[in-house]
C-alpha positions as CSV (number, residue, x, y, z in Angstrom):
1,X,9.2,-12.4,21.9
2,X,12.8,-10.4,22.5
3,X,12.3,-6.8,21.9
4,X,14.1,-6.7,18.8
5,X,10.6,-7.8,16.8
6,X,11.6,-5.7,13.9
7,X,14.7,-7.9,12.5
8,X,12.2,-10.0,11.1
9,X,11.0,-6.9,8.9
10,X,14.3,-7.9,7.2
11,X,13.9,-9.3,3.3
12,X,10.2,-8.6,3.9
13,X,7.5,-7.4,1.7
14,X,5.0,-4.7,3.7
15,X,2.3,-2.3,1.4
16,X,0.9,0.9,3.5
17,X,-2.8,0.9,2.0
18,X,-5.7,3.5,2.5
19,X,-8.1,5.6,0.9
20,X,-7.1,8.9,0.3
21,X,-6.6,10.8,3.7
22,X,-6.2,7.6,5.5
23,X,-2.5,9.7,6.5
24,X,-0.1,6.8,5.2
25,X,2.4,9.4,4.3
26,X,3.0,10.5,7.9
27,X,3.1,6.6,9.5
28,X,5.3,5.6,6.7
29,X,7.8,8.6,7.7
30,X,7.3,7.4,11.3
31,X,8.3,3.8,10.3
32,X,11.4,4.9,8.4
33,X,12.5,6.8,11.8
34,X,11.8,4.1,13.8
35,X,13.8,1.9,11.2
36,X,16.3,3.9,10.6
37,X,17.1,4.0,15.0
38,X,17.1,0.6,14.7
39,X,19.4,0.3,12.2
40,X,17.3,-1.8,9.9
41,X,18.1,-1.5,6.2
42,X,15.0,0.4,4.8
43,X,13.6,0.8,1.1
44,X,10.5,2.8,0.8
45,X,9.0,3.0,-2.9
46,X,5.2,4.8,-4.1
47,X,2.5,3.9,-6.1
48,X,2.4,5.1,-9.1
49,X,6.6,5.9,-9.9
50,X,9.3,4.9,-7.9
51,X,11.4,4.6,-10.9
52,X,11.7,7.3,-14.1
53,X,9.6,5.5,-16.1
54,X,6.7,4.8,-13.1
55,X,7.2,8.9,-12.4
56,X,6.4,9.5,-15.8
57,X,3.5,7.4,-15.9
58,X,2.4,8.8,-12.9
59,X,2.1,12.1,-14.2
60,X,-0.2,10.9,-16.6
61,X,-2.6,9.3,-13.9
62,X,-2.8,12.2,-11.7
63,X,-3.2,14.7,-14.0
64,X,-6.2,16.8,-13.0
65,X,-6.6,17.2,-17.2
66,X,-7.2,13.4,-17.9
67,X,-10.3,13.2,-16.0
68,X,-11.8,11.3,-18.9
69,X,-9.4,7.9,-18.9
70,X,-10.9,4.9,-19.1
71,X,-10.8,2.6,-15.7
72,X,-9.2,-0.2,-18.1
73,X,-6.7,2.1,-19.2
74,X,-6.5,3.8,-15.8
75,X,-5.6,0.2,-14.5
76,X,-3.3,-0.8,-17.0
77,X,-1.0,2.2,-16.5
78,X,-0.6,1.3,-12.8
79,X,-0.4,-1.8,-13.7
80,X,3.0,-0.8,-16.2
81,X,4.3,1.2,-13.0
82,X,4.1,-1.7,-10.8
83,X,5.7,-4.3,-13.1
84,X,8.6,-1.7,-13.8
85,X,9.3,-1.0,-9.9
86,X,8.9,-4.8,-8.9
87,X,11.4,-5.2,-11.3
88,X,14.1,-2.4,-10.9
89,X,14.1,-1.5,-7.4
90,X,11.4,-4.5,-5.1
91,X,12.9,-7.5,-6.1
92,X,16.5,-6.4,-5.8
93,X,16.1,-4.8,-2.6
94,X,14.7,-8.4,-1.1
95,X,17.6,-10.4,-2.4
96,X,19.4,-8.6,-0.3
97,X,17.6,-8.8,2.7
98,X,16.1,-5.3,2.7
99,X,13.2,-4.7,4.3
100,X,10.6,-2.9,1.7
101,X,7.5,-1.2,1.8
102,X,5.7,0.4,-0.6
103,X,2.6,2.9,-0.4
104,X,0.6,1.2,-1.8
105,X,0.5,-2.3,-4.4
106,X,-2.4,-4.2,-6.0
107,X,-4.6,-3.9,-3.3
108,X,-5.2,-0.1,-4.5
109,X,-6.1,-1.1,-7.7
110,X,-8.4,-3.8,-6.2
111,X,-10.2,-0.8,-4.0
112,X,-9.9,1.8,-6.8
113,X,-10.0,0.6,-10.6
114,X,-12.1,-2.5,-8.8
115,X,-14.8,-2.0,-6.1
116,X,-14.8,1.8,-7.1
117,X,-14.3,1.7,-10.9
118,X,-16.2,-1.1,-11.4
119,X,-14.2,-3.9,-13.0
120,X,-14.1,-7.2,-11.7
121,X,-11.8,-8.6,-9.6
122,X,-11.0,-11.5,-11.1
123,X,-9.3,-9.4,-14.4
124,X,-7.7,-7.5,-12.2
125,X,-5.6,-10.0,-10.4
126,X,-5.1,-11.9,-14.1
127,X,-3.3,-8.7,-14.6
128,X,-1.4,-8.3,-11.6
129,X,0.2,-11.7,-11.6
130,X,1.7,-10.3,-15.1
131,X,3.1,-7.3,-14.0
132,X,4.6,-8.6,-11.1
133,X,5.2,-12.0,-11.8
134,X,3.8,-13.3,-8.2
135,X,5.5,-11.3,-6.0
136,X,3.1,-10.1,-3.8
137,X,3.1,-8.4,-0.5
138,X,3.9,-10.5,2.9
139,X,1.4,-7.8,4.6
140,X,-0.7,-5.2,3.6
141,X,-1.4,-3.0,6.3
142,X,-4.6,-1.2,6.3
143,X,-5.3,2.3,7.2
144,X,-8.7,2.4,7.9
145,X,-10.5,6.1,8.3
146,X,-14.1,7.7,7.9
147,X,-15.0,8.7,4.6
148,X,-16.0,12.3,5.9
149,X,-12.7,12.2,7.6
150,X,-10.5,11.6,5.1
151,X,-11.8,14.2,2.8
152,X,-11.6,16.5,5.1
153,X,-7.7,15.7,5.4
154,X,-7.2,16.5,1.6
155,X,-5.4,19.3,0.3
156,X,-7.7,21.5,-1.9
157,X,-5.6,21.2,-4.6
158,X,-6.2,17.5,-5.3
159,X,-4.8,15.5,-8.2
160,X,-7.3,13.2,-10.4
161,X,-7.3,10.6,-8.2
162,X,-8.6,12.9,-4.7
163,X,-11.0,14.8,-6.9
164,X,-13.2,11.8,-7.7
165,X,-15.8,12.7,-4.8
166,X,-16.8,11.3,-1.8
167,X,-19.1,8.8,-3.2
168,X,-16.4,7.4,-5.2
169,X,-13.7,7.0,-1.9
170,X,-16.5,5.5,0.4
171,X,-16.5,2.5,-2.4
172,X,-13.2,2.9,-2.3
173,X,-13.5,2.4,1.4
174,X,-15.7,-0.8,1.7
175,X,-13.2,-2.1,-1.2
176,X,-10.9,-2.0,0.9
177,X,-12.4,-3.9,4.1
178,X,-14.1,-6.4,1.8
179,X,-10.5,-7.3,0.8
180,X,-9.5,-7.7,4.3
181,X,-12.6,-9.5,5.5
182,X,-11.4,-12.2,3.1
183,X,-8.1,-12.3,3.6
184,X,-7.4,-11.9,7.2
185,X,-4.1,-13.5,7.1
186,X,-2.8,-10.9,4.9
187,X,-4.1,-7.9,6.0
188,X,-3.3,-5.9,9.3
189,X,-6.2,-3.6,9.9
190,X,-5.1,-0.2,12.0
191,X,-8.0,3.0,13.2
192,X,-6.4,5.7,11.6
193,X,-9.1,7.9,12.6
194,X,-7.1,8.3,15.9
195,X,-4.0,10.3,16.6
196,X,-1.0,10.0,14.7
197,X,0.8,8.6,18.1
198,X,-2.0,6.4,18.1
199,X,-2.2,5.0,15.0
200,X,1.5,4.6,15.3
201,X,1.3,2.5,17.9
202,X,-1.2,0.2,17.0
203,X,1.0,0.0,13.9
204,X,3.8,-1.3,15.6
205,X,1.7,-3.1,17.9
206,X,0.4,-4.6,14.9
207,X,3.9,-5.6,13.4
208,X,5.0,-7.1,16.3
209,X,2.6,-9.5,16.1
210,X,2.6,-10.6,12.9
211,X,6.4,-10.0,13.1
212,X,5.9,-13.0,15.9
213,X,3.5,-15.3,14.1
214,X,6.5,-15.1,10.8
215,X,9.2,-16.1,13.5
216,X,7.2,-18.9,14.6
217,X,6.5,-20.3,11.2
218,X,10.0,-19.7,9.7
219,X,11.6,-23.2,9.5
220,X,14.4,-24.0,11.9
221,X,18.0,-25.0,11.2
């Protein structure tokens, strides 16, 4: 493959996924650099917000003071977020051939409200195809780290979500490998136990590949 892989990141759909302290936030700055040196036209959203509405309602689910919300409620709010930012700021941004990534999409709530909270699947996915109307991620990309590790990455001043206990974030954990034990295609699965360099590469290493397999399936004119 030519060495300019990452012009087929262009109009596609990546999620940055994790448990908390898997260090998304310092890859996905990496990727915007790299991105952003190659001149490829970058929109990065989060999980909950992204928009005013979806920062609002993120204030509500990270709130240290709502420890009490119900996992159905908890899931519907992110599930309000999501359909807002899909609209407003996603889908736009791929009509015009912007690449997008967004820490974090429905596989979260899978992991989180799902394996870890407890609600099945199969209601949760009912829900996600409302909020945003079938436009799921070309790739989530999995950043896969230790339980003990990743807590001991967390700022002590964690919002609800962090605060929920190791227990809770190894579920989260094994949520998250079940889903990509099942769906291979759709999942790219990166040690981020390592280095940041490390993980880094293996993330574009990663990308390049799958960047390869979409260039061999896109039809040709």
């Amino acid at each position: 493959m030519s060495d300019s892989w990452w012009n087929n990141l262009r109009g596609k759909f990546l999620a940055f996924e994790g448990p908390d302290g898997s260090g998304k936030s310092t890859q996905i700055a990496r990727l915007e650099k790299f991105c952003k040196d190659k001149n490829l036209k970058m929109l990065t959203v989060r999980e909950p917000g992204g928009t005013a509405i979806g920062e609002r309602v993120r204030e509500i689910l990270l709130d240290p003071q709502h420890g009490e919300m119900d996992v159905r409620c908890e899931m519907l709010l992110y599930m309000a977020s999501r359909a807002q930012l899909v609209k407003e700021r996603i889908e736009p941004a791929l009509r015009d051939g912007t690449f997008v990534l967004s820490d974090r999409f429905v596989a979260s709530t899978l992991a989180y409200q799902g394996t870890a909270g407890g609600l099945p699947p199969h209601e949760i996915r009912a829900v996600a195809e409302v909020a945003i109307g079938g436009r799921w991620p070309d790739l989530n990309v999995l950043f896969d780290v230790d339980t003990a590790i990743a807590m001991a990455r967390l700022n002590p001043l964690m919002d609800r979500m962090e605060g929920k206990g190791s227990e809770f974030h190894a579920r989260v954990r094994q949520g998250y490998l079940r889903q990509a034990q099942q769906n291979p295609n759709d999942f790219l699965v990166v040690d981020a136990g390592r280095s940041p360099d490390e993980v880094f590469a293996q993330l574009t290493g990663g990308l390049e590949q799958w960047c390869s397999k979409c260039a061999a399936c896109a039809p040709q004119k």
